[in-house]
C-alpha positions in Angstrom: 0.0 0.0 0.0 1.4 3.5 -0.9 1.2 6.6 1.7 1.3 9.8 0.8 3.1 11.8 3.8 2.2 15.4 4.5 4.1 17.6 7.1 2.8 20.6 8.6 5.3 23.1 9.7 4.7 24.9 13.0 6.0 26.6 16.1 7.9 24.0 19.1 5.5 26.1 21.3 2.3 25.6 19.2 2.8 21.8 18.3 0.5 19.9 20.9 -2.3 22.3 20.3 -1.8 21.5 16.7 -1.8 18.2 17.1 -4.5 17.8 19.3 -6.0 19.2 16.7 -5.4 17.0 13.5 -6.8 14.4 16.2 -9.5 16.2 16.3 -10.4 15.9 12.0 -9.2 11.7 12.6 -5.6 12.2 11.3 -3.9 10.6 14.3 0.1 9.3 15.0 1.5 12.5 14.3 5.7 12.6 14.4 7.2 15.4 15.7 10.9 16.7 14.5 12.0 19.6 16.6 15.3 20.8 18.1 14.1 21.4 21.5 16.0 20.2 23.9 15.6 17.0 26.0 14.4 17.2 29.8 15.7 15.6 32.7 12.7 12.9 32.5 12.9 12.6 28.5 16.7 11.4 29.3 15.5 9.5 32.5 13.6 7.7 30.1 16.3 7.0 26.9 18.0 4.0 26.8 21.5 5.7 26.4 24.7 6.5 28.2 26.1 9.1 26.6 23.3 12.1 25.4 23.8 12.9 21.7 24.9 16.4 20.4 21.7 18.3 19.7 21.5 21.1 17.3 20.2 24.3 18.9 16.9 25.2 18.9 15.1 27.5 16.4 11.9 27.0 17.4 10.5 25.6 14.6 8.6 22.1 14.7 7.5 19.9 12.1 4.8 17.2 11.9 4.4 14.3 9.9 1.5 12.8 9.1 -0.1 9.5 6.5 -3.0 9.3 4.3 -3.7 6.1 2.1 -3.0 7.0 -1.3 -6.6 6.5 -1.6 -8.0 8.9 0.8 -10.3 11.9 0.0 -6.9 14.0 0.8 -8.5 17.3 -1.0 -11.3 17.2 2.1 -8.8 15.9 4.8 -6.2 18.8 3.5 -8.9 21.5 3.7 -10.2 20.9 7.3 -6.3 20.8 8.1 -5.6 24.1 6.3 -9.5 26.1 7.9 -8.3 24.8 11.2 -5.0 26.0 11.4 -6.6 29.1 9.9 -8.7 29.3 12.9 -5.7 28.2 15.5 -3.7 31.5 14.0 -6.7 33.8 15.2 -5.2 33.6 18.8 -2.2 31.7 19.2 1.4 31.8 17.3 1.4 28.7 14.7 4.5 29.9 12.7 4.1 29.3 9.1 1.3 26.6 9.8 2.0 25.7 5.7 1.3 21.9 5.1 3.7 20.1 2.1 2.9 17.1 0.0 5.2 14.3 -0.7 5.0 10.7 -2.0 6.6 7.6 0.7 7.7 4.3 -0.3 5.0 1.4 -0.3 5.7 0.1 3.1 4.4 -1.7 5.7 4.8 1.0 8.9 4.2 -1.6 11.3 5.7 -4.2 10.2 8.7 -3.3 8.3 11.2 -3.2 11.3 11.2 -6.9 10.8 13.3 -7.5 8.1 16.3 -6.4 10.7 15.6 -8.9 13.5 16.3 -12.5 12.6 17.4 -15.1 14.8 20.7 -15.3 16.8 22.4 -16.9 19.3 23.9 -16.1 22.7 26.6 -18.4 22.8 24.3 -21.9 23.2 20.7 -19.6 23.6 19.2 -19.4 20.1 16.6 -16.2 20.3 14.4 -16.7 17.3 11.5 -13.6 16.5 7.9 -15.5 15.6 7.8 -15.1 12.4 10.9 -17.7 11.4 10.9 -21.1 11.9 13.4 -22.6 14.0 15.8 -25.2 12.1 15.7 -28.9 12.4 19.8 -28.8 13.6 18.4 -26.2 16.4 15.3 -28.0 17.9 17.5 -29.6 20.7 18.5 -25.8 21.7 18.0 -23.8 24.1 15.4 -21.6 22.1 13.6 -18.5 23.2 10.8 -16.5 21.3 11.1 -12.9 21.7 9.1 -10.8 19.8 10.2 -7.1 20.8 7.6 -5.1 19.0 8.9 -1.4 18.5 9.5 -0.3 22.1 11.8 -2.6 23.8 15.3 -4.6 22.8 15.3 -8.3 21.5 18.9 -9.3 23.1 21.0 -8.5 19.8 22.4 -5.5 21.9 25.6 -6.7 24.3 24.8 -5.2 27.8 21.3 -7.8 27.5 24.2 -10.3 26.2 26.4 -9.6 29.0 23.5 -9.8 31.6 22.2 -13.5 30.0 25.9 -14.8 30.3 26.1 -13.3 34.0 22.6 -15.6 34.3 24.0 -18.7 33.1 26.5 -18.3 36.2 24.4 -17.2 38.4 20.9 -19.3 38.2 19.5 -22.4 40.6 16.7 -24.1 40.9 15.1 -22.3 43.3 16.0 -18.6 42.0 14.0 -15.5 42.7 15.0 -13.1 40.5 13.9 -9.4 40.3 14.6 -7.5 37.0 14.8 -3.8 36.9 13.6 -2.3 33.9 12.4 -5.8 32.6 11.1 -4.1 28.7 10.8 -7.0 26.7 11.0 -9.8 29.4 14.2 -11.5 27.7 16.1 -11.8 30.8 13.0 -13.0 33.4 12.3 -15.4 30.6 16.0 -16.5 30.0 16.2 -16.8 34.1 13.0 -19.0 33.6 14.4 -21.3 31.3 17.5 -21.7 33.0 15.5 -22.9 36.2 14.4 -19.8 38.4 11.8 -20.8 40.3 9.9 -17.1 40.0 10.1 -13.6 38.5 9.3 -10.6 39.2 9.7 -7.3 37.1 9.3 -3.6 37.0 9.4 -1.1 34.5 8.5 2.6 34.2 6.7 1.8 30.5 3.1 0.6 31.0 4.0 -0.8 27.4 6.5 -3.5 29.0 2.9 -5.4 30.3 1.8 -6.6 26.9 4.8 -6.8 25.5 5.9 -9.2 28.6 3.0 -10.9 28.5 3.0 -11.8 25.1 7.0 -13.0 25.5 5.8 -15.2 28.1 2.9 -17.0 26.2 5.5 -17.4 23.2 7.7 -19.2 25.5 4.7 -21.1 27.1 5.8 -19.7 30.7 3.0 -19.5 33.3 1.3 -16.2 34.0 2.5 -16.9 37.6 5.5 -17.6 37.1 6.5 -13.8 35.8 4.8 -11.2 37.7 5.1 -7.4 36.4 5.0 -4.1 37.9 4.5 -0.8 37.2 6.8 2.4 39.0 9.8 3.5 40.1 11.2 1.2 42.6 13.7 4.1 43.2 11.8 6.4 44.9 8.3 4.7 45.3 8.1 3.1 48.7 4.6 1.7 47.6 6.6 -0.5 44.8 9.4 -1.2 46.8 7.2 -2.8 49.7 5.0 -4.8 46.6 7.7 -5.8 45.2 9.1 -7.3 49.0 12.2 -7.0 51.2 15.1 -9.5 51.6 13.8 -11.9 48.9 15.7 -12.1 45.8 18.6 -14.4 44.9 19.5 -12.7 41.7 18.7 -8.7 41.0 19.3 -8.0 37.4 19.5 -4.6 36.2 20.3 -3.4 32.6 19.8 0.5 32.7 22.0 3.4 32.8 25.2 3.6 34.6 23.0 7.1 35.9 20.4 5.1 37.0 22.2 2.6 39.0 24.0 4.9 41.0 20.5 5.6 42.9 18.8 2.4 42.4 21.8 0.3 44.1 21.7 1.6 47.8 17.9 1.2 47.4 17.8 -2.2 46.1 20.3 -4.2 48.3 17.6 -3.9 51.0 15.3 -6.3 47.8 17.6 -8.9 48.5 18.8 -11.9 50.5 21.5 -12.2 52.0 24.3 -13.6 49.7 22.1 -12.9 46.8 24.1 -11.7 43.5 23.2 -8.0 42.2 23.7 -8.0 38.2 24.3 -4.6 36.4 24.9 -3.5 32.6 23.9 -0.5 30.2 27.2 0.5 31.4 29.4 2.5 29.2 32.8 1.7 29.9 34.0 5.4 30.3 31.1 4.9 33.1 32.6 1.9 34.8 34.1 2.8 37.6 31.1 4.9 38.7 29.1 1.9 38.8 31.7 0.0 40.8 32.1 3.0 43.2 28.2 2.9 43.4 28.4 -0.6 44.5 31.0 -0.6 47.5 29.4 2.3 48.8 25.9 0.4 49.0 28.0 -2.4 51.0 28.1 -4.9 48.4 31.3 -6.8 47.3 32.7 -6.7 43.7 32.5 -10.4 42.1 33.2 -9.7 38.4 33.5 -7.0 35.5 32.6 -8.3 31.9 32.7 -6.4 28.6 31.6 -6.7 25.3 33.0 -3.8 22.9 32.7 -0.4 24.7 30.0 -2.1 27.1 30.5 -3.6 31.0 28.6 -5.3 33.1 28.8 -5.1 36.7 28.4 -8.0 39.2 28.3 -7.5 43.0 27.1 -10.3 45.9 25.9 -9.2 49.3 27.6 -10.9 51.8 
């Protein structure tokens, strides 16, 4: 199916209100591409170590919108143009202009696909639902991790570095507790390894679903893999859910930034001798996370890398 993409350009000031009201008309999933700067939640949130360079900000936003090729456009274009006409009357909209251009016949949901095939983790083979796993493989270790479009898949090495730390680290009767659990790859991994129960928490409401549906691919019990919702880091209400003294395994790929506060708050999450496994570290970052971790009481068992990536591992005695 073909697209036809139209932007409007606008003000970074006026570009909710404008939104809000293409919603409005039924043209919905708007992108934005501004310079503003990020916030100290937007990088709370981003999955990076190091914040890119950002180009300064002139003010100027522009949004990107789809209609099918077959869509009345000339009547969708028009209540566009009269109501950014009637948004100018009494607020700033900038140009407000709206430009035509032609995409590529593409399936926008799907087409991040054709980059995810299956891999391996040294003997884990981590295939995506829509390949078939090979006759040689069926005697893996195989898990089915579909990541959708918000969360990682295991390709990247801190979730490699963390699995590897798991294979170490996992018994029979393992409690584990995961940290910004996204996709559920490393619950699920600790699962098939032998962990007796899982628990994970997440600031994305989208981790749920995407959890869920991980599990049900890999035939894990709902109670098996329980998920939460908050910020075990300053939410007492989370911390007390999600229970004191309990875990044999804490697991933890995030930001070297984040784990300087989460790891005086979570050693009190597990059991005594219990192992406390880190990545998303930058290795310019390293030493920040091992400082992190003495300071919390914990003892240093092992540093692992892969490329520019480390992954922290800490027991408390």
């Amino acid at each position: 199916m073909k697209w036809i993409q139209f932007t409007v350009k606008t003000t970074a000031e006026a570009e909710d209100v404008v939104i809000a009201t293409l919603a409005e008309i039924g043209v919905e999933g708007a992108a934005i591409r501004d310079k503003q700067p990020l916030t100290e939640e937007d990088k709370a949130q981003m999955f990076v170590d190091i914040m890119p360079d950002c180009p300064q900000d002139d003010g100027v936003a522009y949004l990107d919108f789809y209609l099918e090729e077959d869509a009345d456009k000339d009547a969708v274009l028009k209540e566009i143009q009269d109501a950014l006409e009637e948004l100018r009357g009494f607020m700033d909209i900038g140009e407000g202009s709206v430009t035509e251009s032609q995409t590529e016949d593409k399936d926008w949901i799907n087409n991040w696909k054709e980059y995810f095939h299956q891999f391996y983790v040294d003997d884990i083979l981590i295939v995506p639902s829509w390949e078939e796993v090979k006759p040689e493989d069926q005697d893996k270790m195989i898990l089915h991790i579909d990541p959708g479009t918000a969360f990682g898949t295991g390709m990247h090495e801190t979730t490699q570095l963390v699995i590897r730390q798991l294979k170490k680290y996992v018994k029979e009767d393992t409690l584990l507790l995961d940290v910004g659990t996204g996709s559920g790859i490393l619950g699920i991994v600790a699962l098939k390894l032998g962990a007796k129960h899982v628990v994970g928490t997440d600031l994305d409401p989208c981790a749920v679903p995407a959890v869920a549906e991980n599990k049900a691919a890999n035939d894990i019990p709902d109670e098996a893999f329980e998920m939460m919702i908050g910020n075990i880091i300053d939410d007492p209400s989370v911390q007390e859910e999600v229970g004191y003294e309990k875990y044999d395994i804490v697991a933890a790929n995030i930001l070297a930034d984040v784990l300087v506060p989460l790891t005086p708050v979570i050693v009190h999450q597990m059991k005594k001798g219990a192992y406390y496994i880190t990545s998303g570290i930058l290795d310019v970052k390293e030493a920040v996370v091992t400082e992190a971790v003495k300071e919390a009481g914990l003892t240093l068992v092992e540093v692992t890398r892969q490329g520019e990536w480390v992954s922290v591992t800490a027991r408390k005695d």
